[in-house]
Biotite code that builds the C-alpha atoms (Angstrom):
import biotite.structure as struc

atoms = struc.array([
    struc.Atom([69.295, 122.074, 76.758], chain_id="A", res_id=1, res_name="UNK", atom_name="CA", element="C"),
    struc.Atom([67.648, 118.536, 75.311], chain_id="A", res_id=2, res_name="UNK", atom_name="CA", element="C"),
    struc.Atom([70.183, 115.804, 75.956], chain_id="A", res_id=3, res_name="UNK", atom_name="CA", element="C"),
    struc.Atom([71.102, 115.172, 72.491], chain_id="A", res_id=4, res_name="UNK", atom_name="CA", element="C"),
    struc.Atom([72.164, 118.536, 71.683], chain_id="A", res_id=5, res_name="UNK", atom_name="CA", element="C"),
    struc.Atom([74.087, 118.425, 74.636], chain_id="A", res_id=6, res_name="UNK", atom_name="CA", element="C"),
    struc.Atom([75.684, 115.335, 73.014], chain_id="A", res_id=7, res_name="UNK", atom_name="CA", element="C"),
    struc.Atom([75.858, 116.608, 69.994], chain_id="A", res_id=8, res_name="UNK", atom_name="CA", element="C"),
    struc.Atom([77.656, 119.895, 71.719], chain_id="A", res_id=9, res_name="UNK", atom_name="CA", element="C"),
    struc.Atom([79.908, 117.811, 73.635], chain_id="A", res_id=10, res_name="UNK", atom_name="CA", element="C"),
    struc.Atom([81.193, 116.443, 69.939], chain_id="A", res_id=11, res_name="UNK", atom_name="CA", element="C"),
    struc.Atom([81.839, 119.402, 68.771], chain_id="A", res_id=12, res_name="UNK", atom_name="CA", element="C"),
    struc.Atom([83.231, 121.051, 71.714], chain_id="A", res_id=13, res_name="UNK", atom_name="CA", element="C"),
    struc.Atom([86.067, 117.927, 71.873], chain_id="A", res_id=14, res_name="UNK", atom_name="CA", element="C"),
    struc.Atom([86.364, 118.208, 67.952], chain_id="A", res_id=15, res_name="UNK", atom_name="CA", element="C"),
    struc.Atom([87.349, 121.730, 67.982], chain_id="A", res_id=16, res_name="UNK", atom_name="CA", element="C"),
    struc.Atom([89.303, 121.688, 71.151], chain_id="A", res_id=17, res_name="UNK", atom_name="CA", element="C"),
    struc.Atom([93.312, 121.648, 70.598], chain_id="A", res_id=18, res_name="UNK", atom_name="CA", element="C"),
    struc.Atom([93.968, 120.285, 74.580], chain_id="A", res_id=19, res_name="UNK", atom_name="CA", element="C"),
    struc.Atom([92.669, 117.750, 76.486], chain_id="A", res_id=20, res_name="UNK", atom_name="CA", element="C"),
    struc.Atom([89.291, 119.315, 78.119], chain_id="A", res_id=21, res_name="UNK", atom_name="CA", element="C"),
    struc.Atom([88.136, 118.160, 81.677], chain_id="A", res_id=22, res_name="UNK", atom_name="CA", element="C"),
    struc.Atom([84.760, 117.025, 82.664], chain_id="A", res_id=23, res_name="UNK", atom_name="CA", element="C"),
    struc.Atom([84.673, 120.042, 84.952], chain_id="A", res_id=24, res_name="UNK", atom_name="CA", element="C"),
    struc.Atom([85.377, 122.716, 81.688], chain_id="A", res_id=25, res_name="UNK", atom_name="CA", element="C"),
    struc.Atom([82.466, 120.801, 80.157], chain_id="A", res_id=26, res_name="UNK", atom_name="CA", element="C"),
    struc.Atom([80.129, 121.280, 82.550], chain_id="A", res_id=27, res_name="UNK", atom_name="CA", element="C"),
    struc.Atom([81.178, 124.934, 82.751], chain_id="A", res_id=28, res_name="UNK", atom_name="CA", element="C"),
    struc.Atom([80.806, 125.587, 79.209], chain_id="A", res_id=29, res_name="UNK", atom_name="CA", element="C"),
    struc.Atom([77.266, 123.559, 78.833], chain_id="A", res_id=30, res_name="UNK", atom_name="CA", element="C"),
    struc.Atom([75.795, 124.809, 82.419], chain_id="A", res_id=31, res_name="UNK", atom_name="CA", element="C"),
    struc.Atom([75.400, 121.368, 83.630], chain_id="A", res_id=32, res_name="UNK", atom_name="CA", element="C"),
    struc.Atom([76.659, 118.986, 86.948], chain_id="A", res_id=33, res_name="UNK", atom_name="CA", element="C"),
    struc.Atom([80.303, 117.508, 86.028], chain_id="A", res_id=34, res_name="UNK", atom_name="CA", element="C"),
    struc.Atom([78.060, 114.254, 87.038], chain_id="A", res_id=35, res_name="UNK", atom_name="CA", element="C"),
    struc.Atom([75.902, 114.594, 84.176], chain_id="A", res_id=36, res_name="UNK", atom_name="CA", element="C"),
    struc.Atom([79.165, 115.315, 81.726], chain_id="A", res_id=37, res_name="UNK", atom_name="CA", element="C"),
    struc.Atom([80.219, 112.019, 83.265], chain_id="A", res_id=38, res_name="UNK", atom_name="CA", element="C"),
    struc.Atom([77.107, 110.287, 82.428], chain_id="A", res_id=39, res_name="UNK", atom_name="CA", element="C"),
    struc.Atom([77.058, 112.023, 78.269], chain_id="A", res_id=40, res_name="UNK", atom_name="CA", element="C"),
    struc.Atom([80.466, 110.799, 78.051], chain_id="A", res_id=41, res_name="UNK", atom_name="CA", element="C"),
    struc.Atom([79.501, 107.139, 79.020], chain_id="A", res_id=42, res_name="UNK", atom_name="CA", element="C"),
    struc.Atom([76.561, 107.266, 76.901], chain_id="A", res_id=43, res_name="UNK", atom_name="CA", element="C"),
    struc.Atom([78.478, 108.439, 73.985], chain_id="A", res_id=44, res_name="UNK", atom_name="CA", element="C"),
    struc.Atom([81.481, 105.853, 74.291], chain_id="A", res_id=45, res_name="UNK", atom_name="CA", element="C"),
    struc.Atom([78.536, 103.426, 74.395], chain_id="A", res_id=46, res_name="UNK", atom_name="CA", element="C"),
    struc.Atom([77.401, 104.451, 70.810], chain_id="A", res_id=47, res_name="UNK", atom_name="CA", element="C"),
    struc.Atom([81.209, 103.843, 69.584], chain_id="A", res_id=48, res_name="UNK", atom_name="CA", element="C"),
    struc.Atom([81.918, 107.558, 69.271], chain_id="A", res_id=49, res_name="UNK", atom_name="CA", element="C"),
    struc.Atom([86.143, 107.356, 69.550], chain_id="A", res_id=50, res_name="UNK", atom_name="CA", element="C"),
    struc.Atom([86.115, 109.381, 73.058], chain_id="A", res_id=51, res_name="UNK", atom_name="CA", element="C"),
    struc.Atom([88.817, 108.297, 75.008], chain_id="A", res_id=52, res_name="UNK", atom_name="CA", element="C"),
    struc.Atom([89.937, 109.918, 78.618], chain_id="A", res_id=53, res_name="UNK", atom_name="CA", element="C"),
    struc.Atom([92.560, 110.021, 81.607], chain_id="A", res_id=54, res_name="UNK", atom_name="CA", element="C"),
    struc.Atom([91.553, 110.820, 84.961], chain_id="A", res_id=55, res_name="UNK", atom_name="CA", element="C"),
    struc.Atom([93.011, 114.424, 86.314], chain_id="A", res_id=56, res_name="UNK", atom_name="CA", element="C"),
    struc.Atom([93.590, 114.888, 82.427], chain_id="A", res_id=57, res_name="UNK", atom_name="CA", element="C"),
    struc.Atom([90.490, 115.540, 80.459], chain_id="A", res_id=58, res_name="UNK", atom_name="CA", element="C"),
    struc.Atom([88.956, 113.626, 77.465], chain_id="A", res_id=59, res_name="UNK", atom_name="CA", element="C"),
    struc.Atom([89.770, 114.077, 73.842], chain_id="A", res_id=60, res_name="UNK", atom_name="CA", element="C"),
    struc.Atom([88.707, 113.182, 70.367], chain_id="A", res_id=61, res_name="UNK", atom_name="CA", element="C"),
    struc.Atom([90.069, 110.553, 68.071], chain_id="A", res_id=62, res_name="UNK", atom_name="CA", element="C"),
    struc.Atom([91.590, 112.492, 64.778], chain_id="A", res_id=63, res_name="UNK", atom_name="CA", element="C"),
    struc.Atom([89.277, 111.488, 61.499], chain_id="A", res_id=64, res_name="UNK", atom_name="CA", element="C"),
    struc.Atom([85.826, 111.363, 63.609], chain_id="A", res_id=65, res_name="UNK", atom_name="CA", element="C"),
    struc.Atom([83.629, 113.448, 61.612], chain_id="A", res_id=66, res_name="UNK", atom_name="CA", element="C"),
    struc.Atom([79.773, 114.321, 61.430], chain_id="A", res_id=67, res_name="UNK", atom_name="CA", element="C"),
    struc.Atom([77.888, 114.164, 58.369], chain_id="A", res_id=68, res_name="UNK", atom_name="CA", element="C"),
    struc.Atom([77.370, 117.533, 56.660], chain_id="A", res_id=69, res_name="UNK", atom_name="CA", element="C"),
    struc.Atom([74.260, 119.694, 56.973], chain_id="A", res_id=70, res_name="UNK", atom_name="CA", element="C"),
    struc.Atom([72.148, 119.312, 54.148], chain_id="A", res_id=71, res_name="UNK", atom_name="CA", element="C"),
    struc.Atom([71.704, 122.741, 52.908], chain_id="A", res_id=72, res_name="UNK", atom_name="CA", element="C"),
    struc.Atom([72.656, 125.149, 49.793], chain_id="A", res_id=73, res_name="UNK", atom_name="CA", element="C"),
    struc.Atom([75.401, 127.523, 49.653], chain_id="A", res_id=74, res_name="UNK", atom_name="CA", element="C"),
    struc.Atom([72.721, 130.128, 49.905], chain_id="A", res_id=75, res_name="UNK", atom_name="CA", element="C"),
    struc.Atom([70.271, 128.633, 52.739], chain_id="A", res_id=76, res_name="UNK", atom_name="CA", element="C"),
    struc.Atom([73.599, 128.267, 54.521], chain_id="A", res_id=77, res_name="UNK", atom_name="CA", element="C"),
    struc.Atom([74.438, 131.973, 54.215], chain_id="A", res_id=78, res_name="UNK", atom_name="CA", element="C"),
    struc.Atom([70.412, 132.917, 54.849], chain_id="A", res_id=79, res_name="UNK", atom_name="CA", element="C"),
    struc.Atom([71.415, 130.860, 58.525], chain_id="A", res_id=80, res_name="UNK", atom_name="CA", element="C"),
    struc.Atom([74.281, 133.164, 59.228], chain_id="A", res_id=81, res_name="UNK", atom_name="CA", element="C"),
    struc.Atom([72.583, 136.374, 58.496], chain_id="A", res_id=82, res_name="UNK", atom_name="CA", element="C"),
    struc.Atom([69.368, 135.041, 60.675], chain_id="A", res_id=83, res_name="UNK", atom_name="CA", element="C"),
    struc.Atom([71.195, 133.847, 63.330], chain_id="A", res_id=84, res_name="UNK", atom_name="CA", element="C"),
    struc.Atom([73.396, 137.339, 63.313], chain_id="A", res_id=85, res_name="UNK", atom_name="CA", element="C"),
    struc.Atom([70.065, 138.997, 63.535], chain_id="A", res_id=86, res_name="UNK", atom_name="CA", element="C"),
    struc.Atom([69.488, 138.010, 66.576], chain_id="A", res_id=87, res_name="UNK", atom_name="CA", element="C"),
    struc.Atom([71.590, 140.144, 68.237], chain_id="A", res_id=88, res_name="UNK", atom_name="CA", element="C"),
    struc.Atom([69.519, 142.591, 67.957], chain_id="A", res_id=89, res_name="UNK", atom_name="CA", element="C"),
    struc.Atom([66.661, 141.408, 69.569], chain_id="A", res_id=90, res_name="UNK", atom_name="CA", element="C"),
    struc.Atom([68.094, 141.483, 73.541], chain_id="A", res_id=91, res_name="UNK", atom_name="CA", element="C"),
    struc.Atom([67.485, 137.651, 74.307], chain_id="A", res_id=92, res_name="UNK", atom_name="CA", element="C"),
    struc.Atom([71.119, 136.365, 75.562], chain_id="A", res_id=93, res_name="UNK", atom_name="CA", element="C"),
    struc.Atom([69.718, 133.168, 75.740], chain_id="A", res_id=94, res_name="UNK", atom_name="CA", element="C"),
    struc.Atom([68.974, 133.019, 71.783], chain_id="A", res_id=95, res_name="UNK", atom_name="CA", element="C"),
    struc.Atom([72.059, 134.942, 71.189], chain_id="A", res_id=96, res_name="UNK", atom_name="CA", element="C"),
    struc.Atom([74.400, 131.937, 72.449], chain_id="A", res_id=97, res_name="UNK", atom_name="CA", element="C"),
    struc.Atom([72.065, 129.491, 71.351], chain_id="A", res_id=98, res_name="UNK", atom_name="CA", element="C"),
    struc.Atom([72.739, 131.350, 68.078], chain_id="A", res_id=99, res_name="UNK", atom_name="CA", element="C"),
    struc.Atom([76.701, 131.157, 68.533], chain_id="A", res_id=100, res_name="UNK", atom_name="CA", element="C"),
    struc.Atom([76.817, 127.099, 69.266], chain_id="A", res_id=101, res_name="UNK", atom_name="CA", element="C"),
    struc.Atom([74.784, 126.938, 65.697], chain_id="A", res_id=102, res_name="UNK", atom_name="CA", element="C"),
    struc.Atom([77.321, 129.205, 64.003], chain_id="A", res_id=103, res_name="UNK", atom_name="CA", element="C"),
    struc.Atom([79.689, 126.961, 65.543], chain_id="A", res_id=104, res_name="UNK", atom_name="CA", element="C"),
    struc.Atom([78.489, 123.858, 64.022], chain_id="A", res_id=105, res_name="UNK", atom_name="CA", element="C"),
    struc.Atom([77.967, 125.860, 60.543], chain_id="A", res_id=106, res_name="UNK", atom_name="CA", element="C"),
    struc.Atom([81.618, 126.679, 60.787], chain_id="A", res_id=107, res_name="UNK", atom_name="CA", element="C"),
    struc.Atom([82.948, 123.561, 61.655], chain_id="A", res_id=108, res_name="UNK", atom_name="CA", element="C"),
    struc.Atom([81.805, 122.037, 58.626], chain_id="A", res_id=109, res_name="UNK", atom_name="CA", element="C"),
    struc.Atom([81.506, 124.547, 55.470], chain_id="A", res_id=110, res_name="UNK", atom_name="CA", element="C"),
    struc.Atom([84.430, 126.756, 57.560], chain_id="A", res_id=111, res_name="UNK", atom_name="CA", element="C"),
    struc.Atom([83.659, 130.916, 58.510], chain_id="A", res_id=112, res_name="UNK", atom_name="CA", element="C"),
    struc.Atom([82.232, 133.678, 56.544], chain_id="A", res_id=113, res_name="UNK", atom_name="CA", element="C"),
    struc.Atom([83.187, 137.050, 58.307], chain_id="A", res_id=114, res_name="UNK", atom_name="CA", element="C"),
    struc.Atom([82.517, 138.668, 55.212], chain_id="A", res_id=115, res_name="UNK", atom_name="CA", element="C"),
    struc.Atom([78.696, 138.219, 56.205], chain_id="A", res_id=116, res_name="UNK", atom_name="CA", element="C"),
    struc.Atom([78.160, 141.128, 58.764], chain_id="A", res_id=117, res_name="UNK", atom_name="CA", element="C"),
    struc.Atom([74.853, 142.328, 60.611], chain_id="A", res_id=118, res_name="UNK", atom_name="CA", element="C"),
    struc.Atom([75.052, 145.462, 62.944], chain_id="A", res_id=119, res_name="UNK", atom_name="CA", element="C"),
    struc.Atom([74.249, 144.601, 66.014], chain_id="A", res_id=120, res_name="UNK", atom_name="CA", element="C"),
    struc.Atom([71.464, 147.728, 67.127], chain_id="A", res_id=121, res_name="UNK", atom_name="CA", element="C"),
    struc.Atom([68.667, 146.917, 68.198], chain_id="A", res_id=122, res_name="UNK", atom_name="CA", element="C"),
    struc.Atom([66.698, 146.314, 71.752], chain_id="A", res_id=123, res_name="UNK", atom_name="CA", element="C"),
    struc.Atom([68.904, 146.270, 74.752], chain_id="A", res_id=124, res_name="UNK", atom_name="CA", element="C"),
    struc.Atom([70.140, 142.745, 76.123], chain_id="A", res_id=125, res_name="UNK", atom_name="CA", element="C"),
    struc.Atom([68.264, 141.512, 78.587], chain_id="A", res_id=126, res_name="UNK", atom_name="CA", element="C"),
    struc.Atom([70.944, 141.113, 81.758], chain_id="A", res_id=127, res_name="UNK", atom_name="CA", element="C"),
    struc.Atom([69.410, 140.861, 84.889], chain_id="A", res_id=128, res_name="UNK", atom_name="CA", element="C"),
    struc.Atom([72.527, 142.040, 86.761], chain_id="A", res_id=129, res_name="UNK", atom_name="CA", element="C"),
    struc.Atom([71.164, 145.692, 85.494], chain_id="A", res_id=130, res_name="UNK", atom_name="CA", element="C"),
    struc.Atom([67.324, 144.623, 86.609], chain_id="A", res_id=131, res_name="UNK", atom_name="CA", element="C"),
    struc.Atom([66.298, 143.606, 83.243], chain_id="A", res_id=132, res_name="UNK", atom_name="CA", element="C"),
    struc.Atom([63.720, 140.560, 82.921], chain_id="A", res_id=133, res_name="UNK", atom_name="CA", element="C"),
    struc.Atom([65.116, 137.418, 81.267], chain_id="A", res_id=134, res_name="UNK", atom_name="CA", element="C"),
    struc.Atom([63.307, 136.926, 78.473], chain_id="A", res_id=135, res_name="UNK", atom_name="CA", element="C"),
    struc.Atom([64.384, 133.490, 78.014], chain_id="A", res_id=136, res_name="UNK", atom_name="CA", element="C"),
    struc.Atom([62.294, 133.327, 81.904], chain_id="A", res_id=137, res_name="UNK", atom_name="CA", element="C"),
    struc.Atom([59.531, 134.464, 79.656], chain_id="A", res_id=138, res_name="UNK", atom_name="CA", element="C"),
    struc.Atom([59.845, 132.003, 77.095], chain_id="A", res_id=139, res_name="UNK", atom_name="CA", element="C"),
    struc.Atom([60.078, 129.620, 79.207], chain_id="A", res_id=140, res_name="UNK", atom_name="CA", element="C"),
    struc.Atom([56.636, 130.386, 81.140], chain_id="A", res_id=141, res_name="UNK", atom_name="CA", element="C"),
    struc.Atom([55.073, 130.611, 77.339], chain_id="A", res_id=142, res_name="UNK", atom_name="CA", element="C"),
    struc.Atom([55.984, 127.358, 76.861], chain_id="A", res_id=143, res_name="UNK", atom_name="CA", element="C"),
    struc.Atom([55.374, 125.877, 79.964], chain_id="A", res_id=144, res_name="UNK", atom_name="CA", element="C"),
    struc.Atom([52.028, 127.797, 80.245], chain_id="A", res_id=145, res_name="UNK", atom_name="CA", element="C"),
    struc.Atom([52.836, 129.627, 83.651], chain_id="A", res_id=146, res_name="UNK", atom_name="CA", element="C"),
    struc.Atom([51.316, 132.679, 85.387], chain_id="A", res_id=147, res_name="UNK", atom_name="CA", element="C"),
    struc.Atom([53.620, 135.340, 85.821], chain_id="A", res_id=148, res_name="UNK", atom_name="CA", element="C"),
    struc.Atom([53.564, 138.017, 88.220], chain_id="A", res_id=149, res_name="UNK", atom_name="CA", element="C"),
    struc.Atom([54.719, 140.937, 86.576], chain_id="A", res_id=150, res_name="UNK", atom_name="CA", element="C"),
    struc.Atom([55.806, 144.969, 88.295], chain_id="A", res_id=151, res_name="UNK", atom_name="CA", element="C"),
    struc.Atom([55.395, 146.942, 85.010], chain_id="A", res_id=152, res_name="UNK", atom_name="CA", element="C"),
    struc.Atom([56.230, 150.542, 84.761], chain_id="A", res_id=153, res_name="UNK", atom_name="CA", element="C"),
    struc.Atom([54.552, 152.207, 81.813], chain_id="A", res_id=154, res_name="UNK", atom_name="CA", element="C"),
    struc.Atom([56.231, 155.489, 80.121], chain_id="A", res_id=155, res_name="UNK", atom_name="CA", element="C"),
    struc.Atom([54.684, 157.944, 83.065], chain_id="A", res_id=156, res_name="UNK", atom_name="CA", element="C"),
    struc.Atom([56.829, 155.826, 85.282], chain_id="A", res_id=157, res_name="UNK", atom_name="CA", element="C"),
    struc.Atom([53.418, 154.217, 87.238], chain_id="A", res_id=158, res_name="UNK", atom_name="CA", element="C"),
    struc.Atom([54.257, 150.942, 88.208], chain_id="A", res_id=159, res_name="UNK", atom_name="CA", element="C"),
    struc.Atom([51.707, 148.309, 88.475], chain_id="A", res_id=160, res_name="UNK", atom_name="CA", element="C"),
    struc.Atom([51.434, 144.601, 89.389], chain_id="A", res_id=161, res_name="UNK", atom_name="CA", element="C"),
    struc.Atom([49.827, 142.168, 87.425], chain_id="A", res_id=162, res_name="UNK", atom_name="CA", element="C"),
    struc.Atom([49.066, 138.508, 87.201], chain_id="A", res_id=163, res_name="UNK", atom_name="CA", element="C"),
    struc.Atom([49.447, 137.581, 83.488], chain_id="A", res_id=164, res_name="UNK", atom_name="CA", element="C"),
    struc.Atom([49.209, 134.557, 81.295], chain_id="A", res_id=165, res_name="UNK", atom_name="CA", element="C"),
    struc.Atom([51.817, 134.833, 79.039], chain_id="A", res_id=166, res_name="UNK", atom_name="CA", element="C"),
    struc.Atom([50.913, 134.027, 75.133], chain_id="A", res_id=167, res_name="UNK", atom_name="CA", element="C"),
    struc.Atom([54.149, 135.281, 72.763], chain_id="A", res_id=168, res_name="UNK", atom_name="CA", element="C"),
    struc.Atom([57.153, 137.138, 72.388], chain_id="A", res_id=169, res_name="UNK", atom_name="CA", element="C"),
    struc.Atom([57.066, 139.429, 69.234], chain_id="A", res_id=170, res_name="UNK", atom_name="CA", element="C"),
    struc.Atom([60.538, 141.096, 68.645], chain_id="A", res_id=171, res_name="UNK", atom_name="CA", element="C"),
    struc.Atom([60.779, 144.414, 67.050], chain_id="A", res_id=172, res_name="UNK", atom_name="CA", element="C"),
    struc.Atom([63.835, 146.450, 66.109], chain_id="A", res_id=173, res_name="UNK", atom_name="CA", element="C"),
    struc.Atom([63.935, 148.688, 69.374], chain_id="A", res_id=174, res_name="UNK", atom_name="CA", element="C"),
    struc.Atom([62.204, 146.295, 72.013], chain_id="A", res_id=175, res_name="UNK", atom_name="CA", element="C"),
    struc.Atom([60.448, 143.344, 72.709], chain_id="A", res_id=176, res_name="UNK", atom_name="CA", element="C"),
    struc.Atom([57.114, 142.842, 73.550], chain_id="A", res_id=177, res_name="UNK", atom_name="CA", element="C"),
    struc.Atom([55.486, 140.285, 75.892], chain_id="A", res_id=178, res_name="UNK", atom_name="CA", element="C"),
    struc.Atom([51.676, 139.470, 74.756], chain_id="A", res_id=179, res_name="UNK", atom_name="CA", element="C"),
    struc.Atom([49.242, 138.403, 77.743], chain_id="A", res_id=180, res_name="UNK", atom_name="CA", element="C"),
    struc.Atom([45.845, 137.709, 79.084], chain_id="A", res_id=181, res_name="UNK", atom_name="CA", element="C"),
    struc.Atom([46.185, 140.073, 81.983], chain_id="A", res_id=182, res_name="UNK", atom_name="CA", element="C"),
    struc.Atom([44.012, 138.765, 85.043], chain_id="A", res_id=183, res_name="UNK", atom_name="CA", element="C"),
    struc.Atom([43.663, 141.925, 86.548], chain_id="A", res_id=184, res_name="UNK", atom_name="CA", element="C"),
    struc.Atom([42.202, 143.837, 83.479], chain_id="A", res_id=185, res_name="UNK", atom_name="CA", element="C"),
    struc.Atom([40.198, 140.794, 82.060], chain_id="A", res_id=186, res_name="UNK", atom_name="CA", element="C"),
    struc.Atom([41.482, 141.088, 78.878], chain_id="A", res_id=187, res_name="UNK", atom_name="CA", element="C"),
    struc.Atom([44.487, 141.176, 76.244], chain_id="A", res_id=188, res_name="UNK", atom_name="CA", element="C"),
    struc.Atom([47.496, 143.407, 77.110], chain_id="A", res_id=189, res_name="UNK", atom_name="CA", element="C"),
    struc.Atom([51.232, 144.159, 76.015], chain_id="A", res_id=190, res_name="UNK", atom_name="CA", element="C"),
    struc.Atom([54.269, 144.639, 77.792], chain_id="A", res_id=191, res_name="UNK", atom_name="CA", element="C"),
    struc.Atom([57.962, 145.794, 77.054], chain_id="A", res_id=192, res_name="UNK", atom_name="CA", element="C"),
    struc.Atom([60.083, 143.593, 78.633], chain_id="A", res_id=193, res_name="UNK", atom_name="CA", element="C"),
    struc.Atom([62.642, 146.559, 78.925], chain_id="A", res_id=194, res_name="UNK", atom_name="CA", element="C"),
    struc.Atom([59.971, 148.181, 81.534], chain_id="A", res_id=195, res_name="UNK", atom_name="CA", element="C"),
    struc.Atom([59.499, 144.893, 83.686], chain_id="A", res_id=196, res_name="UNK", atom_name="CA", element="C"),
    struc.Atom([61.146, 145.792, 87.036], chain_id="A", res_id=197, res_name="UNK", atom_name="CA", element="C"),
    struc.Atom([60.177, 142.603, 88.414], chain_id="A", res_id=198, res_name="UNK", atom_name="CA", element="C"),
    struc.Atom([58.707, 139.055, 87.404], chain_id="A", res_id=199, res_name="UNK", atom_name="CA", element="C"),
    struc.Atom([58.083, 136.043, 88.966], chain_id="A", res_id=200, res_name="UNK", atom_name="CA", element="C"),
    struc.Atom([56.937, 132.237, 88.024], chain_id="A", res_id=201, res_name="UNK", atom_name="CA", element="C"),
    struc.Atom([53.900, 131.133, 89.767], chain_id="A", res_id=202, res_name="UNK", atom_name="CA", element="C"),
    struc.Atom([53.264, 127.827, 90.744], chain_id="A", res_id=203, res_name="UNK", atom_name="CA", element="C"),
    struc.Atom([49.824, 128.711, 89.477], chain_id="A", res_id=204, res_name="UNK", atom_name="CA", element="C"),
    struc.Atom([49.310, 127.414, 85.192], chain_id="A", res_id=205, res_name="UNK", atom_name="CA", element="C"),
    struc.Atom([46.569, 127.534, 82.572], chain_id="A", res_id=206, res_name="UNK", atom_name="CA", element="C"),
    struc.Atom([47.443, 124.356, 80.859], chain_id="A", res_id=207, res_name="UNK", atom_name="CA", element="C"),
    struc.Atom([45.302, 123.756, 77.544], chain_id="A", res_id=208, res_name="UNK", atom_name="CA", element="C"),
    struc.Atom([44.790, 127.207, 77.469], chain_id="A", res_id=209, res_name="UNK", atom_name="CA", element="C"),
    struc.Atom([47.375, 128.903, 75.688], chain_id="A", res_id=210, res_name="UNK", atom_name="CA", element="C"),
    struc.Atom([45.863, 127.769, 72.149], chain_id="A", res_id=211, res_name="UNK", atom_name="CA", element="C"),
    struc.Atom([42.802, 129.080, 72.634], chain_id="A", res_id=212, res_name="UNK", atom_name="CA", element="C"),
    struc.Atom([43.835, 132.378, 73.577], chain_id="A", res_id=213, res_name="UNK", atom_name="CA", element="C"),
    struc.Atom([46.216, 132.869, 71.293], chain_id="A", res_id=214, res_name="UNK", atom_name="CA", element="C"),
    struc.Atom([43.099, 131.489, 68.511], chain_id="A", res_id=215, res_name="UNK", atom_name="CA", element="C"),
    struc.Atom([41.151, 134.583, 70.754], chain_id="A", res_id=216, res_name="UNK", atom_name="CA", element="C"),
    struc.Atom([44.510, 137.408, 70.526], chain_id="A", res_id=217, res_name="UNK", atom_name="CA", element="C"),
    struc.Atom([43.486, 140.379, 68.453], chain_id="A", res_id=218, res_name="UNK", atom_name="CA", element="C"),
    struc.Atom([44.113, 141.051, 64.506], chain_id="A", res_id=219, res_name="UNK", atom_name="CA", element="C"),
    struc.Atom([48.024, 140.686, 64.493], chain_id="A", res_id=220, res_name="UNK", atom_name="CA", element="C"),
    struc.Atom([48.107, 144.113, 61.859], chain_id="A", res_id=221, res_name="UNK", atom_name="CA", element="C"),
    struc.Atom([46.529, 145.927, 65.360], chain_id="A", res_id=222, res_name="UNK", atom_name="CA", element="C"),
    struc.Atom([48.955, 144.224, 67.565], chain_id="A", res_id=223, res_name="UNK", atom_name="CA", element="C"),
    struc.Atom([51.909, 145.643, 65.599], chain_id="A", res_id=224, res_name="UNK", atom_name="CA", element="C"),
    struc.Atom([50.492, 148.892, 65.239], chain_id="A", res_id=225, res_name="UNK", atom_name="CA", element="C"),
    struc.Atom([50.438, 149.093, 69.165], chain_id="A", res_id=226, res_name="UNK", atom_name="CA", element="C"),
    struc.Atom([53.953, 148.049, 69.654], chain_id="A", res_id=227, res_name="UNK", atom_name="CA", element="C"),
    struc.Atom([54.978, 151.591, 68.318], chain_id="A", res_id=228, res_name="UNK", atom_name="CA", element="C"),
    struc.Atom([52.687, 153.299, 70.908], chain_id="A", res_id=229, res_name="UNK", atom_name="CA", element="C"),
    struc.Atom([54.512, 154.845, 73.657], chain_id="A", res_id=230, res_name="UNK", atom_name="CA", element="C"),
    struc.Atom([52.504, 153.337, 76.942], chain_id="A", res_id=231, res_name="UNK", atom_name="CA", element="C"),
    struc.Atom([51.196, 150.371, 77.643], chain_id="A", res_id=232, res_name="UNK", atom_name="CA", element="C"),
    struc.Atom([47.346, 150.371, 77.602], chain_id="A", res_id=233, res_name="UNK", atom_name="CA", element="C"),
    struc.Atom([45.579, 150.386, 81.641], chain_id="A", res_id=234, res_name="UNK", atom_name="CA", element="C"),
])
């Protein structure tokens, strides 16, 4: 997470709260050292933001501190919540909570709408406690422009391993699929992340190149069409 939305995060996260809340519960709930919470706190008493804070007792907000409200309609507002609902169904836990600290934020300042619902079908989460790839990993290496070394297993159950460069994510209703410039076929291929068994990071990148393949990826009409076959192509 960027180090102002982590400020921004630890605002709301103190706003909200009805007890004191400890450096150590912050760095819990924002994956981060308690020394960097430490450091965010400093740097936000710095900018006059009323944060005050006993030691062995946690830090709390000033009442009447307040953030300015988000500049949208009553309808772009309600177009947010039904997008970020939506993402539920595409697998990515990663997006998902990234999705609940926004709804958060919307909440905190226009209040909640639980009369806007979205069923949550769709791919299967991506939890790598049951084996499945993180996608956020994959996003990651997209944006980062980072081989991968991926063990696929198509729909006949043939596993493979391949050394990919990984272009985009598309999400579809029932899966996702990873788009790559597979090394080992010398060309464009497609991968459900629900049948990667295995993936790795390699210290190996094609920086500057991610563009141009992407400029060189096939009519996106075909692409889609091939999502809904039932194997990935060899």
């Amino acid at each position: 997470m960027h180090r102002s939305n982590r400020l921004f995060e630890i605002i709301q996260i103190l706003r909200s709260a009805t007890r004191p809340m400890t450096a150590e519960a912050l760095a819990q709930k924002l994956e981060v050292s308690v020394r960097t919470i430490y450091r965010d706190i400093s740097a936000l008493q710095m900018m006059s933001t009323p944060i005050e804070g006993e030691p062995g007792i946690g830090y709390v907000m000033r009442r009447g501190y307040d953030l300015p409200p988000l500049n949208f309609d009553l309808e772009e507002v309600e177009a947010l919540r039904v997008g970020l609902a939506l993402l539920s169904r595409t697998g990515d836990s990663a997006l998902l909570r990234a999705a609940g600290r926004i709804h958060e934020k919307i909440d905190a300042l226009h209040g909640p709408a639980d009369w806007l619902r979205v069923a949550p079908w769709g791919a299967p989460p991506d939890d790598p406690d049951k084996g499945c790839v993180s996608v956020s990993m994959l996003r990651d290496a997209i944006r980062n422009e980072r081989k991968l070394e991926l063990t696929y297993q198509d729909e006949q159950r043939c596993q493979t391993v391949r050394t990919v460069r990984p272009l985009a994510l598309v999400y579809h209703l029932e899966c996702v699929m990873l788009a790559c410039w597979c090394e080992l076929r010398a060309g464009f291929r497609h991968f459900r992340t629900d049948r990667i068994y295995g993936c790795e990071v390699l210290e190996d990148g094609f920086a500057g190149q991610g563009d141009v393949l992407r400029a060189m990826w096939p009519d996106l009409n075909r692409w889609e069409a091939a999502a809904a076959l039932p194997a990935n192509p060899v």
